[in-house]
N, C-alpha and C positions, 0 to 999 in steps of 0.2 A: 231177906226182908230189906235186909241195907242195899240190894243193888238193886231192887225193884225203886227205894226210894231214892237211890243216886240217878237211876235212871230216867227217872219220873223229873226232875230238878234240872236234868242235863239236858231234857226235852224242851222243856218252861224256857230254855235262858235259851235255846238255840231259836225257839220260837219268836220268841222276844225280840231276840238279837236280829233274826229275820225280818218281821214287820215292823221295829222301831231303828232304821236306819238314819241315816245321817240327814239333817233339811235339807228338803229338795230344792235343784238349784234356781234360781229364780224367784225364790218364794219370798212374798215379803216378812219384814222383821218382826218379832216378837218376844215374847220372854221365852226365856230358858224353861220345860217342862222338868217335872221329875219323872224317874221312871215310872212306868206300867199305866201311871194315872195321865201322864203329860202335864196337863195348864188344866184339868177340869178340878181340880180341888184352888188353882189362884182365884179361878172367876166365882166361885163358892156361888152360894143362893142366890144372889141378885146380879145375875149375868151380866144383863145390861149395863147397871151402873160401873160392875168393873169393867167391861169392852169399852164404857165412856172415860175411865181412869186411864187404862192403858193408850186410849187414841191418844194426851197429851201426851206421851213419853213416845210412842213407836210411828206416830201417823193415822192419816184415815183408815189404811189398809194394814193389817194385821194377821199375820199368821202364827195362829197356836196349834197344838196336838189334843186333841179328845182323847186319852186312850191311845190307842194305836192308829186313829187316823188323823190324818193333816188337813187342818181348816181353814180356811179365810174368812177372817170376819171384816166387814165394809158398816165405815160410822158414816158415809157420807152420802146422801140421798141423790147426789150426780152419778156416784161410782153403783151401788143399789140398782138404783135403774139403765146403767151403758150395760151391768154384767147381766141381770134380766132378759135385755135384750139380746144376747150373743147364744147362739146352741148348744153350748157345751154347759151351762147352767141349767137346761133344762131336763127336767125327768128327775131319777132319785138314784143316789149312790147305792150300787148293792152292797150292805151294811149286812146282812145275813145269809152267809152262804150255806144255811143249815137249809133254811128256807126255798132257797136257789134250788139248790139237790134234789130235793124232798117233791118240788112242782117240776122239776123238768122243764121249766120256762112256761109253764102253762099259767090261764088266767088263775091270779090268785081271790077275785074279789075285789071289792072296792076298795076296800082297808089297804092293799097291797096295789094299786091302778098306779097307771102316772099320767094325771092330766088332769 
């Protein structure tokens, strides 16, 4: 039982350790995440107003971690709309690759489109 749960643990942190690497280079500044949650427990319930707290200390441009992905958030209605504009904005991050698997790239529905 103890080495199903050592192993079970040894899994979690290799996992972890895997998709919560070091910030990516280039990426703009932000606060320091905690582990597993990143920055989604500093911006707590009113998002906004803290992504407006944090633009006076880090910039317009700001990158925090959701979790195990890396975000950019943009306070400034110039930046908003030049990144709009550019393709690599467009479409949706595959955030669910249980989902991915399970369709085989096929249509999922509207709830699942991009566009």
């Amino acid at each position: 039982m103890l080495l199903i749960f050592l192993t079970s643990v040894a899994s979690l942190l290799a996992w972890y350790l895997y998709n919560t690497g070091p910030r990516p280079k280039n990426f703009p500044p932000g606060p320091q995440g905690i582990p597993i949650f990143g920055n989604a427990l500093q911006l707590g319930k009113h998002c906004c107003k803290s992504a407006l707290d944090l633009q006076t200390q880090y910039g317009d441009i700001i990158g925090v971690r959701m979790g195990t992905h890396w975000t950019v958030i943009l306070n400034n209605p110039e930046d908003i709309r030049e990144a709009f504009n550019k393709p690599e904005f467009c479409g949706r991050i595959g955030f669910n690759p249980i989902m991915d698997t399970t369709t085989e790239g096929l249509n999922s529905g509207i709830a699942f489109s991009q566009g």
